[in-house]
C-alpha positions in Angstrom: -4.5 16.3 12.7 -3.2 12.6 12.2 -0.9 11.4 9.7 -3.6 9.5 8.0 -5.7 12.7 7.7 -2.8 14.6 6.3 -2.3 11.9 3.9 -6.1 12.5 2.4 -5.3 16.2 2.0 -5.2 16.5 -1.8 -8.1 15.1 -4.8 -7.9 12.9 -7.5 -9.6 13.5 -10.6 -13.3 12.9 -10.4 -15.6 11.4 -13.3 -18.1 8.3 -13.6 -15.1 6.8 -16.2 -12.6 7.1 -13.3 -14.8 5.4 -10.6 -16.3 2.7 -12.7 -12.3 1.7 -13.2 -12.0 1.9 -9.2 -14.9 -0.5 -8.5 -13.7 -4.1 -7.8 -12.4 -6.8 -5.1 -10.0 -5.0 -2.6 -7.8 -6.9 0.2 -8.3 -4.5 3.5 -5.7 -4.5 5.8 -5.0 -2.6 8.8 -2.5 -0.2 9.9 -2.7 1.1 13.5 -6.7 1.5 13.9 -7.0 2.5 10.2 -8.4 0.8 7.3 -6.6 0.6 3.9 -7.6 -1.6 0.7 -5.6 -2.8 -2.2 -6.7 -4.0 -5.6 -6.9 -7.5 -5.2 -5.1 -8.1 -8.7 -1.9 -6.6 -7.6 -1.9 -8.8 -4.3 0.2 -11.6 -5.3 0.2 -13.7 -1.9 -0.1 -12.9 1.8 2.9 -14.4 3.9 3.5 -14.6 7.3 6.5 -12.8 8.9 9.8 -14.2 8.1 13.6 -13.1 8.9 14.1 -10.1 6.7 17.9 -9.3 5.9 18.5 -6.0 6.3 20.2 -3.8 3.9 22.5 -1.0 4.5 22.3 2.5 3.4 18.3 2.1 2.4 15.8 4.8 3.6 14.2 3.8 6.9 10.8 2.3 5.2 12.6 -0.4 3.6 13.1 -3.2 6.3 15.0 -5.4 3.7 14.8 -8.3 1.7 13.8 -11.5 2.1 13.8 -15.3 -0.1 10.6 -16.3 -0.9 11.0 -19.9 -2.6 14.4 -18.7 -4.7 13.1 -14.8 -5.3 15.0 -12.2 -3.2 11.8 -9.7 -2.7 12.3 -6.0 -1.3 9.9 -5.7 2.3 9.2 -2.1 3.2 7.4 -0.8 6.1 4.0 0.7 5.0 3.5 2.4 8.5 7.5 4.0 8.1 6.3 4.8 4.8 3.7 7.0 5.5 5.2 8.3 8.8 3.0 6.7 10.7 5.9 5.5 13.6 6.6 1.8 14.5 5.1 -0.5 17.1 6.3 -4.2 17.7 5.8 -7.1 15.1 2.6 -9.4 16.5 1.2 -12.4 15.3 -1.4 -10.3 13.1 1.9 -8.7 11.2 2.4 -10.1 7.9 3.9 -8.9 4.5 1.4 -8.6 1.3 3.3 -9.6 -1.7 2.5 -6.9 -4.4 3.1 -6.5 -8.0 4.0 -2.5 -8.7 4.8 -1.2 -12.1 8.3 0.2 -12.8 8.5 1.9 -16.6 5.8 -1.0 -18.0 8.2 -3.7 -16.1 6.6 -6.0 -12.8 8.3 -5.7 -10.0 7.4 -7.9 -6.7 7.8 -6.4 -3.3 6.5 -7.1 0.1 4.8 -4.6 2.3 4.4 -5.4 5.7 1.3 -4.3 7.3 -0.6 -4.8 11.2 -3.0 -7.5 9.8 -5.1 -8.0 7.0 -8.9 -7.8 7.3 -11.1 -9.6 3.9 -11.5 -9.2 0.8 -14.6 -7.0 -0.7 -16.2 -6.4 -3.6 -16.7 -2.8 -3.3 -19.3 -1.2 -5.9 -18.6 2.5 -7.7 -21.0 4.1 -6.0 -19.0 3.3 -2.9 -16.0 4.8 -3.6 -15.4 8.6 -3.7 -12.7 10.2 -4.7 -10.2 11.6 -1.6 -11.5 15.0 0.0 -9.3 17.8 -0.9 -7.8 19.7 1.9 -5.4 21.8 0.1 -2.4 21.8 -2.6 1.0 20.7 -0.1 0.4 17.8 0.9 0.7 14.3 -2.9 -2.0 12.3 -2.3 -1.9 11.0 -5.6 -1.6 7.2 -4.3 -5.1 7.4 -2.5 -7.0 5.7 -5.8 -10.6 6.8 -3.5 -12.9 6.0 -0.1 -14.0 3.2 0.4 -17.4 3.1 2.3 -18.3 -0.1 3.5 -20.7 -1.7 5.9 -20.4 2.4 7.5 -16.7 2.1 7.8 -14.2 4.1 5.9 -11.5 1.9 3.7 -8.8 4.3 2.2 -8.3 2.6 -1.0 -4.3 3.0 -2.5 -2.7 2.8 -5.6 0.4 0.9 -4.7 1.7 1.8 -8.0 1.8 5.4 -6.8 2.5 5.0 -2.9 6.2 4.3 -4.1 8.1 6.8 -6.4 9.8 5.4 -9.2 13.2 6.3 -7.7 11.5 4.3 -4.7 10.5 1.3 -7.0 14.0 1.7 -9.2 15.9 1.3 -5.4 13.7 -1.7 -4.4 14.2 -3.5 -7.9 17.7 -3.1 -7.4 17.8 -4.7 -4.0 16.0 -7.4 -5.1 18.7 -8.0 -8.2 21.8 -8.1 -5.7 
C-alpha cells in the first residue's frame, strides 16, 4: 500500500450540504505521479523556486523561509509532509503560496510541490467524499475525490493538512 493510499484511509462526513460547499475552481498540482487539488481561493500566487533559508531546529517538512517582495513566508515540503520521501528540485518544482487559517487569523505559507497542472471547475457530483479504510490512520485534510476527465484529483483542505501547532510554528518563523 502507498503512502498516498494510506493517506485516503479514513471518511469525511457525507451529505448534499457538504458537497455542494466542495464544488468550485481547484488548482491541481502534482506530487510524484499523483494528483492533488486546492481550492483556488486559498491559492494566493504560484512562484517559481527561489533560495529558501533554512531554519534550525524545525521538523523536516519545513524547508524554510523565504522573502517574497518584503514578507518572510514559511516554505514546507508537501511530499516530506505526507511522508512521501524527496527527489531533486526540477524545473516543474515550484512553491504555491497559500492562505491557511490559524485561530480566525491568515497566515501565508508556501508549499512546494513537483508542478502544478490547471485550474478546474469541478462540479458536486464530481467529488465524493474519501473512502474509508479504517479508524488509525487522520484523513481529515482530504476535503473529497476529485473525478475528472477519468482521472482521480485528491482534493485537500490545506487548512487541515497542517495542525495548528504546525501553523502556530510556521507563523512564528515567518515573524522572526
Amino acid at each position: 500500500m502507498t503512502k498516498t493510499e494510506e493517506l485516503t484511509m479514513d471518511s469525511r462526513s457525507s451529505g448534499s450540504a457538504v458537497a455542494e460547499s466542495r464544488s468550485g475552481k481547484y488548482l491541481t498540482f502534482r506530487l510524484d505521479s499523483e494528483e492533488y487539488g486546492l481550492e483556488i481561493l486559498k491559492v494566493r500566487e504560484i512562484i517559481g523556486l527561489m533560495d529558501i533559508t533554512s531554519v534550525p531546529k524545525t521538523p523536516d517538512f519545513v524547508r524554510g523561509i523565504i522573502n517574497l517582495r518584503g514578507s518572510v513566508i514559511p516554505v514546507l515540503d508537501l511530499k516530506k509532509k505526507f511522508e512521501m520521501g524527496a527527489i531533486e528540485d526540477t524545473e516543474e518544482t515550484c512553491v504555491i503560496v497559500v492562505e491557511v487559517s490559524l485561530g480566525g487569523n491568515a497566515v501565508m505559507m508556501g508549499i512546494i510541490v513537483d508542478a502544478v497542472s490547471e485550474v478546474l471547475d469541478i462540479k458536486e457530483d464530481e467529488i465524493e467524499d474519501a473512502p474509508a479504510f479504517g479508524t488509525n490512520v487522520n484523513t481529515r485534510f482530504i476535503l473529497g475525490i476529485g473525478k475528472v476527465k477519468d482521472e482521480v484529483k485528491i482534493l485537500l483542505d490545506i487548512d487541515e493538512v497542517l495542525t495548528s501547532t504546525d501553523v502556530a510554528m510556521l507563523d512564528d518563523l515567518s515573524k522572526k
